[in-house]
C-alpha positions as CSV (number, residue, x, y, z in Angstrom):
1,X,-41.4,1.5,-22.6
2,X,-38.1,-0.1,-24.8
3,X,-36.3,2.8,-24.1
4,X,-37.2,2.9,-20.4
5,X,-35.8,-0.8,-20.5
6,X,-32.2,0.3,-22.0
7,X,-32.0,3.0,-19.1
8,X,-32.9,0.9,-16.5
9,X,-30.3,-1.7,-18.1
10,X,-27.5,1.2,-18.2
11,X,-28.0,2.0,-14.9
12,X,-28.1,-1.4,-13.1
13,X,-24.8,-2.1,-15.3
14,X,-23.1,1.3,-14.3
15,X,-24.2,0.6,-10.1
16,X,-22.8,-3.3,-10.9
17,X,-19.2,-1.6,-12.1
18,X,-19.1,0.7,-9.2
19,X,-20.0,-1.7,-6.7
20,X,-17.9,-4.1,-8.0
21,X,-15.1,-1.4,-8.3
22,X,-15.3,-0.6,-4.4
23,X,-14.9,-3.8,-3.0
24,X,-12.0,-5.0,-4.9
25,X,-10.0,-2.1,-3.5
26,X,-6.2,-3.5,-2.0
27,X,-7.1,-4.0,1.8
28,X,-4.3,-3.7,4.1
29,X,-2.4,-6.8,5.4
30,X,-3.6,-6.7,9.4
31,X,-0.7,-9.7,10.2
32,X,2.0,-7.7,8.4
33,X,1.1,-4.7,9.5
34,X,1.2,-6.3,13.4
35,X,4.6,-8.1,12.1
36,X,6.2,-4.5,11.4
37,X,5.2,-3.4,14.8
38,X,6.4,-6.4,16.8
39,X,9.4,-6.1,15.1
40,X,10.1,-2.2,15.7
41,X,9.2,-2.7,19.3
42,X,11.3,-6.0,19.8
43,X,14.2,-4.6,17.8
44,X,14.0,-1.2,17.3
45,X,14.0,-2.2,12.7
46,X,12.7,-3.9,10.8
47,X,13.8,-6.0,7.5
48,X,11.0,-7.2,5.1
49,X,12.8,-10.7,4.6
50,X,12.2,-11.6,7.9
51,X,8.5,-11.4,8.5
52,X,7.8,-11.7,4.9
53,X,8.0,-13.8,1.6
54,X,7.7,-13.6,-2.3
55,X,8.5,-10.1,-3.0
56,X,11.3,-8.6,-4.3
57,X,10.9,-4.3,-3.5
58,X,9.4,-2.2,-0.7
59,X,7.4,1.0,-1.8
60,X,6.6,3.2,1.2
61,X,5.2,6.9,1.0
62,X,1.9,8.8,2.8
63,X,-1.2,8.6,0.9
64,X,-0.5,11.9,-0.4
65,X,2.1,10.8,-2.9
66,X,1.0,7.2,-2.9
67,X,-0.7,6.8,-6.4
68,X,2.2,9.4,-8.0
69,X,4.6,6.9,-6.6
70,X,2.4,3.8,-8.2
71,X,2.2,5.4,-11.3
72,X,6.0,6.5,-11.6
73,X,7.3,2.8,-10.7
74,X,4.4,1.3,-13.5
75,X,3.3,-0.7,-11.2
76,X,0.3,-3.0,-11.7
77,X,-2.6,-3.6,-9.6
78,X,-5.5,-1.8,-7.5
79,X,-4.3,1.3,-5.3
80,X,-4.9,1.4,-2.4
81,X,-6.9,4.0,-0.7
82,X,-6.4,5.1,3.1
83,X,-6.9,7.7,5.6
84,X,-3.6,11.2,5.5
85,X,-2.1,10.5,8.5
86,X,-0.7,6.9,7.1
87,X,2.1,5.7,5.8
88,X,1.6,2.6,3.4
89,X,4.7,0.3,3.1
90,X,3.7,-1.7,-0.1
91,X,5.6,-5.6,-0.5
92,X,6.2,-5.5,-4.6
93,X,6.8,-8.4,-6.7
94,X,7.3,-8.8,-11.0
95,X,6.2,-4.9,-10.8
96,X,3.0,-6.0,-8.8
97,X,1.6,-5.2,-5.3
98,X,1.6,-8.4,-3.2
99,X,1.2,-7.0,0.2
100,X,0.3,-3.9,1.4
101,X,0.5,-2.4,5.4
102,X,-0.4,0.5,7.4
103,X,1.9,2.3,9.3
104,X,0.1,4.8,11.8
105,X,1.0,6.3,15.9
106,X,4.2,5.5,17.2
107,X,5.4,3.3,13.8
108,X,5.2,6.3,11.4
109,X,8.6,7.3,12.8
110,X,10.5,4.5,11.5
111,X,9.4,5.4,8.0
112,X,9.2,8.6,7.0
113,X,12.9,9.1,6.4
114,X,11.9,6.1,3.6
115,X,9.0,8.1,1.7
116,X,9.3,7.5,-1.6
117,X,8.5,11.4,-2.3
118,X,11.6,12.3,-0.6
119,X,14.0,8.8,-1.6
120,X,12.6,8.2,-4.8
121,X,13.6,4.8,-4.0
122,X,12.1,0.9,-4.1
123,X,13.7,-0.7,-1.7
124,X,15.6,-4.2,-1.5
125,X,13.7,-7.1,0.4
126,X,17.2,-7.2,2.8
127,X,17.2,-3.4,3.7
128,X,16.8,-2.8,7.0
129,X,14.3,0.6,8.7
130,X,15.8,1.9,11.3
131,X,13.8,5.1,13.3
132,X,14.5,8.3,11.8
133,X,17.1,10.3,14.5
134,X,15.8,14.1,14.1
């Protein structure tokens, strides 16, 4: 019966961790995410530093490359986790994900000249996405 007890205490810890685990995952920012859009539409680009504050880099890349391009920039936090067909534009302060949005539909073009798989770059807060002209 003791040993049924240490199980039964394993296991309820283990299903804590993973719940736990889950629901602390980085959700996406809906008002920057809207933010990016209104400014894309309204302007044709967007700049960071003016719908946004307190961050000092912009990541972006699909969720492909995502956690390679977290990893490769040591940067601390949760990952995030979305569907393929997004891009993630992620708002980075002290090395640290502040913000996160999702770019999807008519948006994505802005970005994908940006990806960090192809730029291997962090952006400044002052640059400014323009659509990509293929």
């Amino acid at each position: 019966m003791k040993l049924l007890n240490q199980n039964m205490k394993k296991t309820i810890i283990l299903i804590l961790l993973l719940v736990m685990g889950c629901t602390h995952m980085i959700q996406a920012d809906e008002n920057l995410t809207n933010a990016i859009s209104s400014e894309l539409h309204d302007n044709g680009s967007v700049c960071f530093n003016d719908i946004a504050e307190d961050f000092d880099g912009v990541l972006i890349d699909n969720c492909y490359h995502l956690k390679t391009a977290i990893k490769e920039n040591a940067i601390k936090g949760k990952n995030p986790s979305f569907s393929n067909d997004e891009l993630i534009v992620i708002l980075l302060k002290d090395g640290r994900i502040v913000k996160v949005a999702v770019i999807s539909g008519e948006d994505k073009p802005y970005f994908i000249k940006y990806e960090y798989q192809q730029t291997q770059t962090v952006y400044e807060p002052d640059h400014v996405f323009c659509r990509n002209e293929y």
